[in-house]
C-alpha positions in Angstrom: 0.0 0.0 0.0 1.2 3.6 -0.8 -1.3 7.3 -0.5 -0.2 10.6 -1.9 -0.6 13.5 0.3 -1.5 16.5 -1.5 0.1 20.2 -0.8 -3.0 21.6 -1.6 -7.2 21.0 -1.4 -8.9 18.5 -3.4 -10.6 21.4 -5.4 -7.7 23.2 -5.8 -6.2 20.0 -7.2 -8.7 19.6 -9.8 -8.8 23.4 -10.6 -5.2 23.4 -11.4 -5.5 20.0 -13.7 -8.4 21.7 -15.6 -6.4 24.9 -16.2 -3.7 23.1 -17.4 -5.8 20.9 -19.8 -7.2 24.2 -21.0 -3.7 25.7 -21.5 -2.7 22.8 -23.6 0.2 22.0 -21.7 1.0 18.4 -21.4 -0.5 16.8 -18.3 1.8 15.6 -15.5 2.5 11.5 -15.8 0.5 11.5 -11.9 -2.7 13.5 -12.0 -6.0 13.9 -9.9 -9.2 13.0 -12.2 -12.2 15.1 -12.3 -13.8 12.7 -10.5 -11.4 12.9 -7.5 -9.2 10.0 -8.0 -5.7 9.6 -8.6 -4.8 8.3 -12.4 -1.2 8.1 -14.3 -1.6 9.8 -18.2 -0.3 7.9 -21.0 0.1 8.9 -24.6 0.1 7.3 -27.9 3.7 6.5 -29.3 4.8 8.6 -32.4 7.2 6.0 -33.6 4.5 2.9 -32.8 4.0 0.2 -30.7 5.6 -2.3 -28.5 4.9 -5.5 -29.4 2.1 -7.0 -27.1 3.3 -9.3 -24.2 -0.4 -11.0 -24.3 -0.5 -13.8 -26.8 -3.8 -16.0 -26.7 -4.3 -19.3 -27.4 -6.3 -18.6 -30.9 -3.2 -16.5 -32.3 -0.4 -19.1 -30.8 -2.0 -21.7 -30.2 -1.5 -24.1 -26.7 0.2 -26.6 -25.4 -2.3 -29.3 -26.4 -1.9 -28.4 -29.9 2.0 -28.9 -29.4 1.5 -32.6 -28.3 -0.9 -32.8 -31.5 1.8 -31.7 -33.9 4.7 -33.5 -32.0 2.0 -37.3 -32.3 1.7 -36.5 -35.6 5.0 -36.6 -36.2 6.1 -40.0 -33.8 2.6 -41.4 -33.5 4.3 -44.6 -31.4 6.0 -42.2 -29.1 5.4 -40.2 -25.7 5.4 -36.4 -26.5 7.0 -34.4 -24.0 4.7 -32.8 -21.2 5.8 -29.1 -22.4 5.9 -28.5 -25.8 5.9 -25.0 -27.4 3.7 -24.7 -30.8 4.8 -23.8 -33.7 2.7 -20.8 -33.5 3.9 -19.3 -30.8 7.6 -20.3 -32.1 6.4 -18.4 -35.3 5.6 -15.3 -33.7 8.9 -15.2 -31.3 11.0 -15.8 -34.5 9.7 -13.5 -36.7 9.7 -10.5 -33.8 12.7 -10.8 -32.8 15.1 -11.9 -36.3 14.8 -11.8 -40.3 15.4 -14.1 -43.0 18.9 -15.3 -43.1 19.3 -14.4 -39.3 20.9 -17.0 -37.0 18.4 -18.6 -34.5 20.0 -20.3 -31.5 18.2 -22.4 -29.2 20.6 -24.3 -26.4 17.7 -26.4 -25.1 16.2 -28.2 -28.6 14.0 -30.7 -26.7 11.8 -32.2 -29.8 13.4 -29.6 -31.9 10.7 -26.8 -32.7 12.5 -23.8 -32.7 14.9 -25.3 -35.5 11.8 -26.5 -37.2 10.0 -23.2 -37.4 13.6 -21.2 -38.0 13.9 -23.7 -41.3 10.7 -23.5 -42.6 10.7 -19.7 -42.1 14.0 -19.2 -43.7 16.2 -18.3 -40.9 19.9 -20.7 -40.1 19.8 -22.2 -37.3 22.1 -23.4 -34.2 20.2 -25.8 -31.5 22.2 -27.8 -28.8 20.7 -31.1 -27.0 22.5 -32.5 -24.1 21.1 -35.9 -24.0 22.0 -38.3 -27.2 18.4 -39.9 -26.8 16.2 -36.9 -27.2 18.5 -36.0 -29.7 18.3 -39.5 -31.8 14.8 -40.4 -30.8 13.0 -36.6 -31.4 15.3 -33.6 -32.8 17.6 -35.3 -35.6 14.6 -37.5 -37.1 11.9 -34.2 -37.1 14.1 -32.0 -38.6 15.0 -34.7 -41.2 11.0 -34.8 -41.9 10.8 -30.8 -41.8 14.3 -30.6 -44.9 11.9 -33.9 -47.0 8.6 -32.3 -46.3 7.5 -34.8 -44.5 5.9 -32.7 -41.9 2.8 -31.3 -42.6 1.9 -29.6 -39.3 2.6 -26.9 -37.5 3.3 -23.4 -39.8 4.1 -25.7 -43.0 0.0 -24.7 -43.9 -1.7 -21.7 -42.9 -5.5 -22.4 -43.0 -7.3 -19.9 -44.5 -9.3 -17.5 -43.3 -13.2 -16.5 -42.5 -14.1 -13.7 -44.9 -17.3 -12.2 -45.8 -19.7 -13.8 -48.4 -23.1 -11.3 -48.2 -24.0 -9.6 -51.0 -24.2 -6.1 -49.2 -21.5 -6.4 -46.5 -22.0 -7.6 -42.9 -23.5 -4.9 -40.6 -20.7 -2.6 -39.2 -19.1 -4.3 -35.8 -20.2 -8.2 -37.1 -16.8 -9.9 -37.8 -17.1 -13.0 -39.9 -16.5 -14.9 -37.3 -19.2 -13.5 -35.5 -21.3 -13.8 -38.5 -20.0 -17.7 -38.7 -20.9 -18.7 -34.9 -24.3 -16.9 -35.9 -24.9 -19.3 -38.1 -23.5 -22.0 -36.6 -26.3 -21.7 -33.5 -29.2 -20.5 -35.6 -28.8 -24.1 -37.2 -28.3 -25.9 -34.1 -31.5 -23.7 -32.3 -33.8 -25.2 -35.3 -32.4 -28.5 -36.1 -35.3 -30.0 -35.1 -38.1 -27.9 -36.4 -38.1 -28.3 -40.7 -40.6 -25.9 -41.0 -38.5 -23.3 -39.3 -35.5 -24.3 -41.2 -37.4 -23.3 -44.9 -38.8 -19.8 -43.3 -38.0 -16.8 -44.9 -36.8 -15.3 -41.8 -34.2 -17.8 -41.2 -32.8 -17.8 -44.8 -32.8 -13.9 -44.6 -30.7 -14.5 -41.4 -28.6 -16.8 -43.1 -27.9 -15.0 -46.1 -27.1 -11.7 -44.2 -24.6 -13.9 -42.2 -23.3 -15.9 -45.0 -19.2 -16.4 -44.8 -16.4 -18.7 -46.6 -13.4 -19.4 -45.9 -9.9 -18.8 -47.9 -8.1 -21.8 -49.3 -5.3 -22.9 -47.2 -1.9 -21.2 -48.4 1.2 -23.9 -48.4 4.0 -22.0 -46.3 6.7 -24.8 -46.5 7.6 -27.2 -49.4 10.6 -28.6 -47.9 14.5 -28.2 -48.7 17.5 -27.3 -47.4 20.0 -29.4 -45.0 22.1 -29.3 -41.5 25.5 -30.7 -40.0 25.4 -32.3 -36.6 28.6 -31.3 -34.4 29.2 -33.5 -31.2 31.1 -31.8 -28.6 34.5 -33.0 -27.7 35.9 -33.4 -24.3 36.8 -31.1 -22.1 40.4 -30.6 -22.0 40.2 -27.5 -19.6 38.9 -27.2 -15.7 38.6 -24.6 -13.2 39.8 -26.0 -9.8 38.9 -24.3 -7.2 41.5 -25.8 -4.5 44.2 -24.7 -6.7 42.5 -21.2 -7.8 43.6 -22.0 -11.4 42.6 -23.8 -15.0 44.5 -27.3 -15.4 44.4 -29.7 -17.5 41.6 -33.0 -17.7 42.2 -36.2 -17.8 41.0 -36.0 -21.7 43.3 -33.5 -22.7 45.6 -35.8 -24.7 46.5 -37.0 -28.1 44.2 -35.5 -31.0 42.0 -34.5 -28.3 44.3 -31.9 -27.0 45.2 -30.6 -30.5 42.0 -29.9 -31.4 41.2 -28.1 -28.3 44.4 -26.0 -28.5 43.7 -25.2 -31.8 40.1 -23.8 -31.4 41.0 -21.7 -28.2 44.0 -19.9 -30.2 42.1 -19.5 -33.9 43.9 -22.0 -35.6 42.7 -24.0 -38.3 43.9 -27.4 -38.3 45.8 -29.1 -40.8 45.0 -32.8 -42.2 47.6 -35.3 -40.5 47.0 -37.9 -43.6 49.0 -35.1 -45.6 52.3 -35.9 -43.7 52.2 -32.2 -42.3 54.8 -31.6 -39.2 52.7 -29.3 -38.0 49.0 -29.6 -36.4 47.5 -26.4 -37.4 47.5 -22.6 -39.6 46.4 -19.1 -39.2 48.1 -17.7 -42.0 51.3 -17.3 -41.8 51.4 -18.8 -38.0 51.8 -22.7 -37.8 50.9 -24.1 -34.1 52.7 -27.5 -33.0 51.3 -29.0 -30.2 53.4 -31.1 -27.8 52.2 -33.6 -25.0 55.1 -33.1 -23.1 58.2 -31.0 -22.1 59.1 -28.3 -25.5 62.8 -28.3 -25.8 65.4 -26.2 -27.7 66.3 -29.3 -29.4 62.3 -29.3 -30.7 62.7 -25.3 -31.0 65.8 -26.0 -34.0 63.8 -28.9 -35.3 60.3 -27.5 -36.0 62.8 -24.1 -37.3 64.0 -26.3 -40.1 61.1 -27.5 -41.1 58.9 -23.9 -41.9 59.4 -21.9 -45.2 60.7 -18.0 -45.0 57.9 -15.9 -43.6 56.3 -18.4 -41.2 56.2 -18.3 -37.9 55.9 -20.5 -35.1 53.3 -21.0 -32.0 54.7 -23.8 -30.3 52.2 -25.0 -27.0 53.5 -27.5 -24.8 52.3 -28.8 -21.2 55.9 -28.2 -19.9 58.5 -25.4 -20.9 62.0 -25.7 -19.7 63.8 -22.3 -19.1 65.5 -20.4 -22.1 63.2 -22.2 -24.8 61.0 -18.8 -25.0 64.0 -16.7 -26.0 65.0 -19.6 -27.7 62.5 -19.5 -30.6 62.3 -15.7 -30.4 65.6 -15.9 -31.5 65.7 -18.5 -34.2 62.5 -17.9 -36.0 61.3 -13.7 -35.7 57.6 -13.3 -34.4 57.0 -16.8 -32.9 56.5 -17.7 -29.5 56.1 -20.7 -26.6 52.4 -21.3 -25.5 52.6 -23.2 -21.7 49.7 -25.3 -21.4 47.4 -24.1 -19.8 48.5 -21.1 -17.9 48.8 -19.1 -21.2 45.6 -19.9 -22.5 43.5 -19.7 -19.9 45.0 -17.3 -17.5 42.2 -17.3 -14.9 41.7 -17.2 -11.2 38.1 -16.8 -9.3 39.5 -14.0 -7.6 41.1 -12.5 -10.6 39.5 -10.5 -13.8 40.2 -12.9 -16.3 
């Protein structure tokens, strides 16, 4: 609870929110009404509206339609207890991106937001943590959505109630209020024939007379996707230590990989005989499992072309190799796993 004291009379109040109505001066966002009570003044937006946070269940459907499209889809198979339709996925998507935006949804469940992002022409990025929801619901629906093999959802848009009088329903009468009309004017006289062939009832009937559009086909299928599994983690936070170290996974191609990605290399094909693991331009990163060396320092020298440099990451550097490969090869450097790729402490900034 919360009360406004006024500085002044009730009638003085409303005397000085009339004059000021009169003067054509904007009103105060807090005012006293006419009628004595308090009220807050709103006006209408020049540059229009904010979307409306109040979706119903006719315009986005519900969750009941969500389990409809999802049996559709695996009739043999238990829908999940909260599924989100592809109405309501539709309207989310299309306020907040465009076409050839990025969608991402981290929690893909059966997969609708991926669904509804590829049938409205929008890429797509969805993560599932478990491998059975991912092989059971999201891989196989959005293999039916790409071979149009899934009819539901926003694929068709049913068409609408429109207005079939010859003069025009009366002003205020949607057809949809003209259609459930009709629809209990039949079921009030169902059982009475001679009502049925009255004149007033077909007058009735043919001032509420409506059709409805023909369904317009939104998606015809197409396109494609590339399923990325997540490797290992090769880097943890431990909290006794107050530092990043290295997991029991981070070894072999494994820790390659992961050394690669954190420092923006691309990584080289190790069928083609390369002595190194990895490129960003000029820059070739070798990755070694072990204890980097001088004598590794003069060999991985010997083996790059003039202009290259070297990133050289290793779990263990011995003293003097740093300078070392300064020396030898201009612009290269020692990466010491994992302290300089993850320099990080909970009490630090980084």
């Amino acid at each position: 609870m919360c009360a406004l004291v006024l500085d002044v009379s009730l009638n003085e109040a409303r005397e000085r929110v009339a004059a000021r109505r009169t003067s054509g001066e904007p009103l105060p966002e807090i005012l006293i009404r006419s009628t004595g009570g308090i009220g807050r003044k709103a006006y209408i937006p020049t540059d229009g509206n904010n979307p409306r946070t109040w979706w119903e269940n006719k315009d986005v459907g519900h969750n009941r339609a969500a389990k409809s499209e999802l049996k559709a889809l695996f009739p043999i198979l238990t829908p999940f207890d909260t599924p989100k339709p592809e109405r309501l996925l539709e309207r989310i998507i299309h306020t907040g991106s465009n076409p050839g935006d990025i969608v991402l949804d981290v929690f893909a469940g059966s997969g609708t937001t991926a669904a509804v992002a590829q049938k409205m022409g929008r890429r797509w990025v969805t993560c599932e943590l478990l491998e059975s929801t991912f092989t059971t619901f999201t891989r196989p629906r959005l293999e039916k959505v790409l071979n149009d093999q899934d009819p539901g959802g926003i694929t068709r848009t049913k068409g609408e109630r429109v207005d079939a009088t010859e003069d025009g329903l009366p002003d205020g009468v949607s057809p949809e209020d003209a259609a459930k009309f009709t629809s209990v004017l039949n079921k009030l006289i169902k059982d009475d024939p001679e009502l049925k062939k009255s004149v007033e009832v077909k007058t009735l009937k043919a001032a509420s007379k409506t059709r409805r559009t023909k369904e317009v086909l939104n998606w015809r299928g197409g396109g494609g996707f590339q399923v990325a599994h997540l490797s290992p983690a090769c880097f943890d936070y431990a909290p006794e230590l107050d530092r990043v170290m290295l997991t029991a996974a981070a070894t072999g191609q494994t820790l390659i990989e992961s050394v690669a990605a954190n420092l923006g290399f691309t990584l080289l094909h190790p069928d083609d005989d390369y002595i190194f693991d990895a490129r960003r331009g000029n820059a070739l990163l070798k990755v070694v499992e072990g204890v980097a060396t001088t004598e590794i320092v003069d060999w991985l020298a010997s083996q790059i072309q003039p202009g290259e440099t070297i990133v050289l990451a290793a779990t263990t550097v011995i003293d003097g190799v740093r300078q070392h490969l300064r020396k030898l090869v201009k612009g290269s450097r020692v990466v010491a796993l994992p302290d300089d790729v993850f320099r990080y402490s909970e009490g630090g900034d980084q």
